[in-house]
C-alpha positions as CSV (number, residue, x, y, z in Angstrom):
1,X,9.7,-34.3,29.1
2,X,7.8,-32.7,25.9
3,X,8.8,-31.2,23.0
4,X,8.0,-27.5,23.3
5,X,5.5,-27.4,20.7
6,X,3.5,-29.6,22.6
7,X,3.2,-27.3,25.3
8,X,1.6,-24.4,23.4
9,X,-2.3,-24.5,23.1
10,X,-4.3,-21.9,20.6
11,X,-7.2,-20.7,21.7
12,X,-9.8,-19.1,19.1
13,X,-12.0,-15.9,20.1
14,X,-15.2,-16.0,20.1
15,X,-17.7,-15.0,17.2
16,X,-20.2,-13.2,18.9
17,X,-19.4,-9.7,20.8
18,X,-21.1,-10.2,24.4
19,X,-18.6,-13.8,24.1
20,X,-16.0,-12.1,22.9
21,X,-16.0,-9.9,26.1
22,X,-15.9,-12.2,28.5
23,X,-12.8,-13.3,26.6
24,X,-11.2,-10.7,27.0
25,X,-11.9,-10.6,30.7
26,X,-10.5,-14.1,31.3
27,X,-7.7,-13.3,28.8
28,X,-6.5,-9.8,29.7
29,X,-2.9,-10.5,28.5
30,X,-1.4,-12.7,25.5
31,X,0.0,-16.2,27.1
32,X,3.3,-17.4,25.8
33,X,1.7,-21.2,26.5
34,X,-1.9,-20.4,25.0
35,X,-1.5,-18.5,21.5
36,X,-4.7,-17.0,20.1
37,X,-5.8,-15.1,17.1
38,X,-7.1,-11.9,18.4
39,X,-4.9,-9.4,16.7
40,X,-5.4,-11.7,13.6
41,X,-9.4,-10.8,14.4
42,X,-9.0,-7.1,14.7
43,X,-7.9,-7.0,11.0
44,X,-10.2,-9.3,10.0
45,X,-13.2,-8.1,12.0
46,X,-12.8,-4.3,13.3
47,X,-16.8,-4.3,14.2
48,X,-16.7,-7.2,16.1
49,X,-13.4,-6.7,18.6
50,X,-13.9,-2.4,18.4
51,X,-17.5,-3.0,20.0
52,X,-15.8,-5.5,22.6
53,X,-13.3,-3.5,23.7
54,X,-15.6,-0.4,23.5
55,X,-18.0,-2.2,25.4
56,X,-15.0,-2.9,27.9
57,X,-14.4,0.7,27.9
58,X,-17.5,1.9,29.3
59,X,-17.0,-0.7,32.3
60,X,-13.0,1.0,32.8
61,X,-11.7,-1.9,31.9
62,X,-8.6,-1.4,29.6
63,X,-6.9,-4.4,28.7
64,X,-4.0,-2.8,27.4
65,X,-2.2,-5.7,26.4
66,X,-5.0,-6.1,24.0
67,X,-5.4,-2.6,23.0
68,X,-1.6,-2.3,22.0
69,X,-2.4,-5.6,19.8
70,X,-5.8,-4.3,18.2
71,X,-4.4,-0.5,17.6
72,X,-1.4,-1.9,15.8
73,X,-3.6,-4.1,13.8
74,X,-5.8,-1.0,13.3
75,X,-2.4,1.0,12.2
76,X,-2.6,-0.8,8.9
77,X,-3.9,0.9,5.7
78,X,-6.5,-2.2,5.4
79,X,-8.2,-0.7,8.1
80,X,-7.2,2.9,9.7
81,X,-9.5,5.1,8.4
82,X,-12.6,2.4,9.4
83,X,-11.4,2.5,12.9
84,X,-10.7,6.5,13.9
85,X,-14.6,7.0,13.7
86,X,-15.3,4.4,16.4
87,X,-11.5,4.3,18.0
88,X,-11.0,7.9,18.7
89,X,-13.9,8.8,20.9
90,X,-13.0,6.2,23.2
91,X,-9.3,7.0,23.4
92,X,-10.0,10.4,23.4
93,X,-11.7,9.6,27.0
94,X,-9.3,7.1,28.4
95,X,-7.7,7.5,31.5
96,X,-4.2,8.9,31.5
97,X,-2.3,5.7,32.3
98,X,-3.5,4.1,30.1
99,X,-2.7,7.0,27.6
100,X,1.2,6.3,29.0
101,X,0.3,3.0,28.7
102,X,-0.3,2.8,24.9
103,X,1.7,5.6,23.4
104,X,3.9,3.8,21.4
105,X,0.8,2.2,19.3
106,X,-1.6,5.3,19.7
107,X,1.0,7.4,17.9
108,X,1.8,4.4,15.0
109,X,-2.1,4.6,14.7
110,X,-2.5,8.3,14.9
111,X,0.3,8.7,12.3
112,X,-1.5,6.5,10.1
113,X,-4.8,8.1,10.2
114,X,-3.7,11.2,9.9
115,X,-3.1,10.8,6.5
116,X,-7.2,10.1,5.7
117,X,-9.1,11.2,8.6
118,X,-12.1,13.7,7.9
119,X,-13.9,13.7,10.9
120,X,-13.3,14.2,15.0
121,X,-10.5,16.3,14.2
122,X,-10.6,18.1,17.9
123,X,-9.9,14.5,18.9
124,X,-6.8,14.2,16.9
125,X,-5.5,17.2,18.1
126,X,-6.7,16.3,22.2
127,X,-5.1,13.1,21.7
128,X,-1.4,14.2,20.1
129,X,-1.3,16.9,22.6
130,X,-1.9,14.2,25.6
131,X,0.7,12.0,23.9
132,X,3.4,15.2,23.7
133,X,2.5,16.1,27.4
134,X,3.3,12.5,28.8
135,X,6.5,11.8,30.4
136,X,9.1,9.6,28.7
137,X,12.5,8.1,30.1
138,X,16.0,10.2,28.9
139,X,17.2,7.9,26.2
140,X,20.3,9.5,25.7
141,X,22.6,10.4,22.5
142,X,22.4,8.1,19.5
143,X,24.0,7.0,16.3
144,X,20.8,7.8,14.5
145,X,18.8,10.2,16.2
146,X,16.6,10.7,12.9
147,X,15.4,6.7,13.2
148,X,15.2,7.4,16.7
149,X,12.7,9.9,16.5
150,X,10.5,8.3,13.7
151,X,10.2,5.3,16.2
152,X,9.7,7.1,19.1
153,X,5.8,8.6,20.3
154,X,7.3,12.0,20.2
155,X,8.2,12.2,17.0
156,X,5.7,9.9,15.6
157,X,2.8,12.9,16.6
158,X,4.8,15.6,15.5
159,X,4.9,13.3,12.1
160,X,1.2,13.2,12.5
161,X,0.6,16.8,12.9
162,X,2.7,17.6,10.0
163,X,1.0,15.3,7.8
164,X,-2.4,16.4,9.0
165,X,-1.1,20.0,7.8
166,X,-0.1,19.1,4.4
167,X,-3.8,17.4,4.0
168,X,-6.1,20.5,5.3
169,X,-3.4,23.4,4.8
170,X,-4.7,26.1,2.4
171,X,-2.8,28.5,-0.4
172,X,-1.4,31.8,1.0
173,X,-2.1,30.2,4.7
174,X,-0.4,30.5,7.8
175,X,0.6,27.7,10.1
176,X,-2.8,27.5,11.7
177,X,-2.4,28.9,15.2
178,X,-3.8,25.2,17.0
179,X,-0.4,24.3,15.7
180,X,1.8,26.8,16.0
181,X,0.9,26.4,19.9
182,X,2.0,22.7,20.1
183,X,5.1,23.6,17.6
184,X,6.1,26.4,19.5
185,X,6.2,24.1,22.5
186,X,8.0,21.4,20.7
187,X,10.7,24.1,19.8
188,X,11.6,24.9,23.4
189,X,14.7,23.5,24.0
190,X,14.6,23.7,27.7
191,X,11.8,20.3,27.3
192,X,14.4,17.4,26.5
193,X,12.0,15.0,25.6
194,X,10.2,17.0,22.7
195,X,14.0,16.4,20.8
196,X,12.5,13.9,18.7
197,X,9.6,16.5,17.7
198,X,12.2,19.2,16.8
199,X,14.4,16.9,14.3
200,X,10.8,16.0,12.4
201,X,9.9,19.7,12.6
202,X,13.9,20.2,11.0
203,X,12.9,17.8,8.4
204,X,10.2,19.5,7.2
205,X,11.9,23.3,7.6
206,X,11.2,23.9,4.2
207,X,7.8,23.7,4.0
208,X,7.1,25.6,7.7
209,X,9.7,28.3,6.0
210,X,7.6,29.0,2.9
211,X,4.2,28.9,4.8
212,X,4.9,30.8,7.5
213,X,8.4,32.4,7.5
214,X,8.1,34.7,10.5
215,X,7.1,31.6,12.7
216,X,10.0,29.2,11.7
217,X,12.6,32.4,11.9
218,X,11.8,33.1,15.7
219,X,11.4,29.7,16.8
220,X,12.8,26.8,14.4
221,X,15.6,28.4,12.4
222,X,17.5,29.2,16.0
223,X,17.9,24.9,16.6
224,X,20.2,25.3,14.0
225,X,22.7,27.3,14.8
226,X,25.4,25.6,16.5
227,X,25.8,27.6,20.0
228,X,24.1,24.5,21.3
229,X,25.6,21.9,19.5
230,X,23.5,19.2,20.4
231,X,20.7,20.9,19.5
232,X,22.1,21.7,16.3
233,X,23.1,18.2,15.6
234,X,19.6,17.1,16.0
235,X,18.4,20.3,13.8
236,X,20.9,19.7,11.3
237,X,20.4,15.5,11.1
238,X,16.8,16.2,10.9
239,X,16.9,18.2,8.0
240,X,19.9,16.1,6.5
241,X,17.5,13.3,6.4
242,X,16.2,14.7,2.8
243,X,17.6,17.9,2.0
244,X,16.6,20.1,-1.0
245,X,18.2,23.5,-2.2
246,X,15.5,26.5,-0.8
247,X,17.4,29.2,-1.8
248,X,14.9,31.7,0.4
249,X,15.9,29.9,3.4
250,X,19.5,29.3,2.9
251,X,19.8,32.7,3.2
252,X,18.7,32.4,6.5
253,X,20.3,29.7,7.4
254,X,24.0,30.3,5.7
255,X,26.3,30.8,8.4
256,X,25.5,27.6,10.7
257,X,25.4,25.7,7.6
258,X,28.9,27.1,6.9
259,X,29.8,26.2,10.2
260,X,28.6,23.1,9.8
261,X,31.6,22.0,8.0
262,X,33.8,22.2,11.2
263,X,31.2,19.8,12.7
264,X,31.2,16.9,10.3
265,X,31.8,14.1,12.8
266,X,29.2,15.6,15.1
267,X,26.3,14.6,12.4
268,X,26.9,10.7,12.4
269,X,25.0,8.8,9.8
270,X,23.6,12.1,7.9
271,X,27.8,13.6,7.2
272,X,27.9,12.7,4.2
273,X,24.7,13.9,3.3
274,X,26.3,17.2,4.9
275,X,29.5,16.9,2.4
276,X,27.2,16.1,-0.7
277,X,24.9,19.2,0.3
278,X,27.8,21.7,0.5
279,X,29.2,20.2,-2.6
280,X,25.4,20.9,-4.7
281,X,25.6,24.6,-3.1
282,X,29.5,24.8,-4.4
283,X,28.4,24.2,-7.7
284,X,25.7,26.9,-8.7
285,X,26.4,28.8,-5.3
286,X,24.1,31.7,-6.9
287,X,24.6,34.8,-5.3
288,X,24.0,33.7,-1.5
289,X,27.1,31.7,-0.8
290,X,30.7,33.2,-2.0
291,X,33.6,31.5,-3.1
292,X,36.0,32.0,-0.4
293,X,33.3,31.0,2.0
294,X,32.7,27.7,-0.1
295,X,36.5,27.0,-0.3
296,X,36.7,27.9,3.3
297,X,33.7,25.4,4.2
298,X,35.2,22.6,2.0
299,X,38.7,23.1,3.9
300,X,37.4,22.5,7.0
301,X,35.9,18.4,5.8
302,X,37.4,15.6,7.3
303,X,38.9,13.5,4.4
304,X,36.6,11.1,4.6
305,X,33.8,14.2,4.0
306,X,36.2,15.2,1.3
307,X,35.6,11.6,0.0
308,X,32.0,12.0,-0.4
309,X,32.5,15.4,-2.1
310,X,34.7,13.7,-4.7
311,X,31.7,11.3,-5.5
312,X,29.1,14.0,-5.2
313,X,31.3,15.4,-8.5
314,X,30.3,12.1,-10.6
315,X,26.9,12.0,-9.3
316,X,26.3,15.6,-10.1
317,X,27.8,15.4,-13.1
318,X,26.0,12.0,-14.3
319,X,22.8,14.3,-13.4
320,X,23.0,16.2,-17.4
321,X,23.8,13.4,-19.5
322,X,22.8,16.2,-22.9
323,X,24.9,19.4,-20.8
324,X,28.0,18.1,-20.3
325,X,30.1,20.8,-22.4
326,X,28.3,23.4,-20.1
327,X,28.2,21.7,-16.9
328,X,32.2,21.0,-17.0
329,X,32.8,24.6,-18.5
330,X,30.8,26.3,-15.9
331,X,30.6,24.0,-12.8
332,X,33.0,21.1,-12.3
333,X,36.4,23.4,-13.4
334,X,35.9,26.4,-11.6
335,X,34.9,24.1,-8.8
336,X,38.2,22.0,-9.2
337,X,40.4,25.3,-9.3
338,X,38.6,27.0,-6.9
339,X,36.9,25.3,-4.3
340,X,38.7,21.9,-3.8
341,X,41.6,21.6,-1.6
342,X,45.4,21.8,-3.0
343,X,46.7,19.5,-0.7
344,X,47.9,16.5,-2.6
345,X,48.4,14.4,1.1
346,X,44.7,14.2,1.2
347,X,44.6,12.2,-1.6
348,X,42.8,8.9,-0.5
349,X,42.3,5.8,-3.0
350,X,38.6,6.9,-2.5
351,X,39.3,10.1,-3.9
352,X,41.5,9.0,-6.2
353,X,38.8,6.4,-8.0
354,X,36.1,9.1,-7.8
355,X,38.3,11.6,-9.9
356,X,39.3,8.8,-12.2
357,X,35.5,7.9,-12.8
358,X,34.8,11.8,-13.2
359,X,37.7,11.6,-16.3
360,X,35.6,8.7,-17.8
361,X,32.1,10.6,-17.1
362,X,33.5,13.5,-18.8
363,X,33.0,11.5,-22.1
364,X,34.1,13.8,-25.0
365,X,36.0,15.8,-23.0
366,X,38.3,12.8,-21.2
367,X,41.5,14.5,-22.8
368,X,41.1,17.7,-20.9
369,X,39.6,16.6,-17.8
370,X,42.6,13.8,-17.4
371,X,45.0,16.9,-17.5
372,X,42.9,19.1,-14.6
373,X,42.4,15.8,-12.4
374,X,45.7,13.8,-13.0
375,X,47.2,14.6,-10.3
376,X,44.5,13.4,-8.2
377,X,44.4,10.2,-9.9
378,X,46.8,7.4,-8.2
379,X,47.5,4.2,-8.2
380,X,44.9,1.9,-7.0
381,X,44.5,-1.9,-5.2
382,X,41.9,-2.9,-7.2
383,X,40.9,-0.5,-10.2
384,X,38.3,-3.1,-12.8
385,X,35.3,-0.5,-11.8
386,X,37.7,1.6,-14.1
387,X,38.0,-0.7,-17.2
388,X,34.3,-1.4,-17.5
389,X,33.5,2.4,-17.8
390,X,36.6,3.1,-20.5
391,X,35.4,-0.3,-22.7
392,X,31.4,0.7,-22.5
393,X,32.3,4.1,-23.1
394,X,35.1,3.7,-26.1
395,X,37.4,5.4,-24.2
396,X,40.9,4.1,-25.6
397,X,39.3,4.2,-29.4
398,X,38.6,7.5,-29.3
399,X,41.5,8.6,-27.2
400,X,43.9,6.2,-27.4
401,X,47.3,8.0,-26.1
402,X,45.7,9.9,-23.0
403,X,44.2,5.9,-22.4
404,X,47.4,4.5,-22.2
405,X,48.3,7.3,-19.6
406,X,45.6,7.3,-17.9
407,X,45.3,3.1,-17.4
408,X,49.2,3.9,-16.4
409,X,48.3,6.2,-13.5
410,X,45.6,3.8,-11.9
411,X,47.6,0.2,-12.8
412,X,50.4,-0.8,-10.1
413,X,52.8,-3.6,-10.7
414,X,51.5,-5.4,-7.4
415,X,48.4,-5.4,-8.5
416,X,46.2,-8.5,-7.5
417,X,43.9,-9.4,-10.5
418,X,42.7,-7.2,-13.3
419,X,39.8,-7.9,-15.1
420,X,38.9,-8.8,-18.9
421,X,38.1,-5.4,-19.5
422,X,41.8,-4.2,-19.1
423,X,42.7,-6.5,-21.6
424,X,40.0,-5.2,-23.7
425,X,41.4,-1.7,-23.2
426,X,44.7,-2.7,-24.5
427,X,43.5,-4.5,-27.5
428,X,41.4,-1.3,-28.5
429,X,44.5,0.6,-27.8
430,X,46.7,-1.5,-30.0
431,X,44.0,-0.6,-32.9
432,X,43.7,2.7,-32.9
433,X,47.5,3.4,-32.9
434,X,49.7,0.4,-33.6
435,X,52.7,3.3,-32.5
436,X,51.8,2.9,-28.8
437,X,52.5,-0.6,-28.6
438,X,56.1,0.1,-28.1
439,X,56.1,2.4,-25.5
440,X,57.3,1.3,-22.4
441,X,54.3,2.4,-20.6
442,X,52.3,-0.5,-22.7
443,X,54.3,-2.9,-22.8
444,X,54.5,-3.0,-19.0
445,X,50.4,-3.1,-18.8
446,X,50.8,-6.0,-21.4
447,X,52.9,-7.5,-19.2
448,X,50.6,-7.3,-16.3
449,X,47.5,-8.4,-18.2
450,X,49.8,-11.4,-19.0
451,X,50.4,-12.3,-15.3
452,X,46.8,-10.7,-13.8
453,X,44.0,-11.4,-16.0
454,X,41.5,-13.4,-14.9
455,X,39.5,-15.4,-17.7
């Protein structure tokens, strides 16, 4: 008996091309036993291996074991754009099995080069269009059907296509009509497997939109409307993925995004991106969205997409550090007294540190803000995130009574630890107003920073 290392032999391809393919005829597939370098060579030498296998080609030999090694190497930016002019002739005549064959790593490599190509663009169009018109196995629903799609040949083309577009498209220019045909095709619902296509096509809804609005309206916008809710969910995800405010097409799109709400759990990993959306459009709803049909929306969240809203509130707000006056005045308050749910048993520790750290954000205006959120704020296990943000931000020296209220609110007597911050906090408290060190409220918290801080 060996050691398995001992077992493995590396064999080294041959320098010279007419070697080279008789190598490739004796070694048609990688050997677990016998490692060699060859898709080490095909980044290191494209001439050499692209005229083998091209030489190969001519003979209808396809070695696709070796082709899925070379055209992966090829997908890298070291060498893409060097390889279409040679590569896609000859793929562009290859049999159709082994188009099937090699989809995966044609797509990865048309992808890639469809980022610099110039030249042979009839046979990046021939070859996507072959890819799209394969047939590919049902995978069924996912958790993430957005990294689904990116991985998949599908979606990888449609990727292509779209950044092809961006390269060549023109100002004031329609979606050219060679794509709007395979687009249009992708967009038919009744053809399962183009799924993956029509989630990067939602991605990308606002640039189709403002190219070539009567296009997306009749066939892209209608994925996301939630009488099929599977195609919705892949519409929606897809755009979810990166969304931006497009005020043209919201219009368009305002009642299944509205409805949206009442499929939360439906979108998976993008949900939150839903709630955080929603909350952005709540805020500076302009004149498309009203505010019953905002409050309405933000009713029908799940508490844990109730959660994300509350920490879309501090990352919105920590968006105009020099507007804050304004931005409380004329966003966050008529938000909090119009918008957000009354319901004080959806109150969630979550939602509870989010409006505490909204308090603190609000800087100069902590006073005022503690009275519109206080009844948000409760007790909670393990508050220290809290105590950092009050001691950088000065809190208890500038407002040293509404401090001692609100580290009352957020401190319970079976707390675990607390950190040195809280002490801090006290200590700046006991400063600024000597008075408030016999109120029963701080002497308690002393207590507890007696018994809980950790050194």
């Amino acid at each position: 008996m060996g050691v398995d290392d001992e077992l493995h032999k590396f064999s080294r391809t041959p320098q010279q091309c007419t070697e080279l393919v008789a190598w490739l005829k004796e070694h048609e597939s990688p050997n677990h036993w016998e490692e060699d370098d060859w898709m080490q060579r095909c980044r290191d030498d494209f001439s050499t291996t692209s005229r083998a296998l091209g030489a190969l080609a001519k003979e209808n030999k396809w070695p696709d074991r070796r082709w899925r090694q070379a055209l992966l190497a090829w997908s890298e930016d070291k060498t893409s754009n060097e390889s279409w002019y040679y590569i896609a002739p000859i793929l562009n005549d290859a049999p159709d099995e082994i188009i099937q064959l090699l989809a995966h790593e044609i797509s990865w490599w048309l992808k890639t080069n469809s980022k610099t190509l110039e030249n042979y663009e009839e046979y990046f169009l021939n070859l996507c269009t072959r890819i799209l018109g394969l047939d590919y196995p049902d995978e069924g629903n996912s958790d993430d059907p957005v990294r689904q799609a990116i991985n998949q040949p599908v979606g990888l083309v449609t990727d292509a296509l779209l950044q092809w577009w961006y390269r060549t498209r023109k100002d004031d220019q329609l979606l050219p009509e060679k794509l709007k045909t395979i687009f249009t095709k992708i967009c038919n619902t009744k053809i399962g497997k183009f799924r993956h296509g029509r989630i990067l096509l939602s991605a990308h809804v606002i640039a189709l939109y403002s190219v070539d609005s009567k296009w997306t309206k009749e066939y892209l916008l209608p994925l996301f409307d939630w009488n099929s809710s599977i195609e919705a969910n892949a519409a929606w995800e897809g755009f979810l993925w990166s969304p931006r405010i497009y005020r043209p097409l919201l219009v368009e799109i305002k009642e299944p995004l509205l409805e949206g709400a009442k499929h939360y759990k439906e979108l998976g990993k993008h949900a939150g991106q839903f709630a955080a959306f929603l909350t952005f459009l709540a805020l500076d709803p302009g004149d498309i969205f009203t505010t019953e049909e905002l409050t309405t929306a933000t009713g029908c969240l799940p508490v844990e997409g109730l959660e994300r809203t509350a920490q879309t509130l501090i990352t919105a707000f920590d968006s105009v550090p020099d507007n804050r006056n304004e931005y409380w005045y004329n966003r966050l308050l008529p938000y909090i007294h119009d918008v957000w749910p009354k319901n004080r048993d959806l109150i969630t520790p979550i939602i509870s540190e989010s409006f505490a750290l909204l308090c603190l954000a609000a800087d100069e205006l902590f006073p005022e803000a503690l009275r519109e959120l206080k009844y948000w704020i409760k007790s909670l296990q393990n508050p220290n995130i809290l105590f950092i943000s009050m001691h950088d931000g000065k809190i208890c020296t500038k407002f040293p009574e509404e401090s001692l209220g609100f580290l009352d609110a957020v401190v319970s007597n079976d707390v675990f630890w607390l950190s040195e911050d809280f002490q801090k906090c006290l200590v700046a408290i006991e400063k600024k107003n000597q008075q408030l060190t016999s109120d029963p409220r701080f002497v308690r918290l002393t207590d507890l920073a007696r018994r809980h801080v950790i050194r």
